[in-house]
C-alpha positions in Angstrom: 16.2 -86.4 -112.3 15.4 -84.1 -115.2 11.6 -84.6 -115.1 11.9 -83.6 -111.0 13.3 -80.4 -111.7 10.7 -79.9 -114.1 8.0 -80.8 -112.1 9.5 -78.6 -109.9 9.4 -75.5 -112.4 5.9 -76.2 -113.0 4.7 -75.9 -109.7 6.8 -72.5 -109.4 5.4 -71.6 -112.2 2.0 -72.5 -111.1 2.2 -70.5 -107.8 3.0 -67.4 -109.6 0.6 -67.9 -111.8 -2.1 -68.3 -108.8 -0.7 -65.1 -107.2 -0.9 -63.1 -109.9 -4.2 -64.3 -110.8 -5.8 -63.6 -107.5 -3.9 -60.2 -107.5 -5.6 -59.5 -110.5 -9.0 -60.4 -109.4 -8.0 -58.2 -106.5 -7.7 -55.0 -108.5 -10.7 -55.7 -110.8 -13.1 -55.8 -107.5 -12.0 -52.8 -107.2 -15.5 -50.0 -108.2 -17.2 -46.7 -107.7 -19.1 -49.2 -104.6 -17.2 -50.6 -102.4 -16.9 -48.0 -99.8 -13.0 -47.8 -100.3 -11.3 -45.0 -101.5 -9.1 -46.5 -104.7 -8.9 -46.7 -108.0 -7.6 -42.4 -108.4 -11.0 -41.7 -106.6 -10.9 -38.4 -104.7 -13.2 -39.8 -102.0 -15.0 -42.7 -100.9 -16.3 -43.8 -104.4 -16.2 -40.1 -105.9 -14.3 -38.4 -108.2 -11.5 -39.7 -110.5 -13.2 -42.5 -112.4 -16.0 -42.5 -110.3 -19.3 -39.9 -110.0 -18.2 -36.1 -109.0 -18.3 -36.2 -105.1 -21.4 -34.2 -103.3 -19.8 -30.6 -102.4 -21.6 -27.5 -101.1 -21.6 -25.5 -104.2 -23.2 -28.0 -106.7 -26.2 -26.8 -107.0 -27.8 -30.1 -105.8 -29.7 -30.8 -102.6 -27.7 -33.5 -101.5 -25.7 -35.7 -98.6 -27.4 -34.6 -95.3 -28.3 -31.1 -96.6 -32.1 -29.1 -95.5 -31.8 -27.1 -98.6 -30.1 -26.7 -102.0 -26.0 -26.7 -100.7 -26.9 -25.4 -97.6 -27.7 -27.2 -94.2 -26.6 -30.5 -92.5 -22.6 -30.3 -93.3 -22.9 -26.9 -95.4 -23.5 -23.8 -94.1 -26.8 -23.0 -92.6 -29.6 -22.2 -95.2 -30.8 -18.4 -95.0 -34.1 -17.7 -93.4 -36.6 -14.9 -93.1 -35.0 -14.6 -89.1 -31.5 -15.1 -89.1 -30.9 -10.9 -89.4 -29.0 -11.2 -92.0 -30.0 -9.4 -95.5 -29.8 -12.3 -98.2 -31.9 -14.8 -100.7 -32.8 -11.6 -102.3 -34.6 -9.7 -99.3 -34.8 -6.1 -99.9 -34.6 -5.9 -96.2 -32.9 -7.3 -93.3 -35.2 -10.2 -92.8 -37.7 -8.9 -95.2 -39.2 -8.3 -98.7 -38.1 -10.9 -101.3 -39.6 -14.1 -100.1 -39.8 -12.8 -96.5 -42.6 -10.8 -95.7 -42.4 -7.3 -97.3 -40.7 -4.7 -95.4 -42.4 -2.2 -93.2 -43.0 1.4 -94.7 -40.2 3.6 -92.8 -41.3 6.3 -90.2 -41.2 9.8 -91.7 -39.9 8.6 -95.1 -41.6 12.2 -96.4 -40.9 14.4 -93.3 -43.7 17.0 -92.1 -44.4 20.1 -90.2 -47.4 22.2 -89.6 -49.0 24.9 -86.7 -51.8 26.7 -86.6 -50.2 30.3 -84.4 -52.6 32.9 -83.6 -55.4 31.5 -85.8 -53.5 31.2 -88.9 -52.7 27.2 -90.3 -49.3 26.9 -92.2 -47.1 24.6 -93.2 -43.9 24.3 -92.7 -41.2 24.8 -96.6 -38.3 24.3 -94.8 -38.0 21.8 -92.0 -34.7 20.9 -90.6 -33.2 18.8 -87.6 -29.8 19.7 -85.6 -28.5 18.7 -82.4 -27.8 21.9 -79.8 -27.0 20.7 -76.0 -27.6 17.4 -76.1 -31.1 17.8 -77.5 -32.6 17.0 -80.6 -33.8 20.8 -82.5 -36.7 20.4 -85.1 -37.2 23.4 -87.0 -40.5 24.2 -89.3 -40.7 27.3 -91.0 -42.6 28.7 -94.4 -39.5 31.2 -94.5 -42.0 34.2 -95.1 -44.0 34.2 -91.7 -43.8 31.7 -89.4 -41.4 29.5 -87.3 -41.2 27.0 -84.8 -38.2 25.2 -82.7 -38.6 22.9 -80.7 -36.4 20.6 -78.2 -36.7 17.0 -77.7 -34.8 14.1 -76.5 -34.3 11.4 -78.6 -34.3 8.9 -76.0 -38.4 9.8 -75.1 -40.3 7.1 -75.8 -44.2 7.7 -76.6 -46.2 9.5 -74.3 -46.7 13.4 -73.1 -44.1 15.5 -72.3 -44.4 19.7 -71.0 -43.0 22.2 -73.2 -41.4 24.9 -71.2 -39.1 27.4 -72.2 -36.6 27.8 -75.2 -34.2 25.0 -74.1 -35.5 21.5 -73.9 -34.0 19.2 -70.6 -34.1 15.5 -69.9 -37.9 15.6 -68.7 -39.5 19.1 -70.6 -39.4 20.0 -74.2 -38.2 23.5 -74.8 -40.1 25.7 -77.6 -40.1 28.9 -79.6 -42.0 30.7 -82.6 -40.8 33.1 -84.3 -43.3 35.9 -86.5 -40.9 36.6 -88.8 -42.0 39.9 -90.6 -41.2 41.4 -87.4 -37.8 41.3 -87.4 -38.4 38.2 -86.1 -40.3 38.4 -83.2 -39.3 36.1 -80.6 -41.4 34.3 -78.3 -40.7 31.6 -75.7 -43.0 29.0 -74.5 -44.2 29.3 -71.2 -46.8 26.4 -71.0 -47.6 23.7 -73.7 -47.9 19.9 -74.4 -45.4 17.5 -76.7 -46.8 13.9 -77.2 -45.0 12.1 -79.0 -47.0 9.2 -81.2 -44.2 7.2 -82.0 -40.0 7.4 -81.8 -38.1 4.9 -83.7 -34.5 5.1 -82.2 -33.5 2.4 -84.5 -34.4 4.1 -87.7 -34.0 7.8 -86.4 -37.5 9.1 -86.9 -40.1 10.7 -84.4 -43.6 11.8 -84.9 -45.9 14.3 -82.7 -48.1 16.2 -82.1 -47.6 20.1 -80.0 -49.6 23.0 -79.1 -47.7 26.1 -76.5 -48.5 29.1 -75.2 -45.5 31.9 -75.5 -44.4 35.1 -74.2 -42.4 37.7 -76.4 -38.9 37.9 -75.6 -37.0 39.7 -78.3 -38.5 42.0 -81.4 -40.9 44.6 -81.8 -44.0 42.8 -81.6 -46.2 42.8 -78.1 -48.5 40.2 -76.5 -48.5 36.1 -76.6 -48.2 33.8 -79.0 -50.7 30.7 -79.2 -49.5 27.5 -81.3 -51.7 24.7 -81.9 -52.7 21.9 -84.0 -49.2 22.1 -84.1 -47.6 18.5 -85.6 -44.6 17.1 -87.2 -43.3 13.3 -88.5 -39.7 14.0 -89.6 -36.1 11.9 -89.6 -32.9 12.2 -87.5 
């Protein structure tokens, strides 16, 4: 009777044993490889014990990504057309590894006329908005002075310069002789082409010549510009 419950123990024994056994076998095929998140892994066979999992900010080119941390599940990778100003472009879309920027219109702005003869160039050159129309002043400050009117919504091509105020189609333009007090004259005929506008950047270039008539000073006859061209920014 004794040996039975023995026998008995033994093979309860024996069964715990087992269990235990194959528990333990259980957690030691546990690893870094077996496509199971365990152990105190932070994902699927990364992190914890395991190799650091693949993010997109370690400075690797890894899991599905096109670039270093960027692509496939990261963000997308900059590029030279994506209009965004980044990977060290000096330039939207440009300079740094892209292709290098374009040299802006008018970056020095300019102004010259030859009037009655006599070539200057303009000192003093300034740009102001009166009625809806874009003024660009050149002037020396000691003889000579020119406004004129555009639109800044002109694209290139010719445009007729008549009278002092420019309107959607015709440019307006004055000179003014300025020892005289200043004389005043208004254009009566002329010709505005303009050789490029960039509405983007605010910039315009051209080239003018007009005839005008005296309307206010001491001085007599007409006025004769020519040669007349400027490049400046608005």
């Amino acid at each position: 009777m004794k040996d039975r419950k023995t026998f008995k123990k033994s093979i309860v024994l024996f069964s715990l044993t087992f269990a235990l056994g194959v528990l333990i076998a259980s957690c030691n095929n546990e690893s870094c490889t077996d496509g199971v998140k365990n152990q105190d892994e932070t994902g699927i066979d990364c992190g914890g014990v395991c190799p650091a999992c693949e993010t997109c900010s370690d400075g690797i080119q890894n899991q599905n990504e096109t670039g270093v941390d960027c692509g496939g599940v990261c963000n997308a990778c900059p590029t030279c057309s994506d209009g965004i100003q980044n990977q060290g472009e000096t330039g939207i879309d440009c300079g740094g590894p892209c292709s290098p920027c374009s040299t802006p219109l008018c970056s020095n702005d300019q102004f010259g006329a030859t009037v009655n003869g006599t070539a200057y160039t303009a000192s003093y050159i300034q740009t102001n908005y009166q009625l809806g129309n874009l003024v660009i002043s050149g002037s020396n400050l000691s003889t000579h002075s020119i406004n004129l009117q555009v639109d800044t919504a002109w694209v290139a091509g010719s445009y007729n310069i008549s009278g002092s105020f420019g309107t959607s189609t015709t440019a307006g333009g004055q000179y003014s002789y300025l020892p005289g007090g200043p004389d005043l004259y208004e254009a009566t005929t002329g010709t505005l082409v303009i050789l490029e506008n960039d509405k983007t950047g605010g910039a315009m270039s051209a080239t003018f010549s007009f005839d005008g008539n005296l309307i206010s000073g001491g001085g007599s006859g007409t006025a004769s510009v020519t040669n007349g061209s400027f490049c400046v920014s608005y």
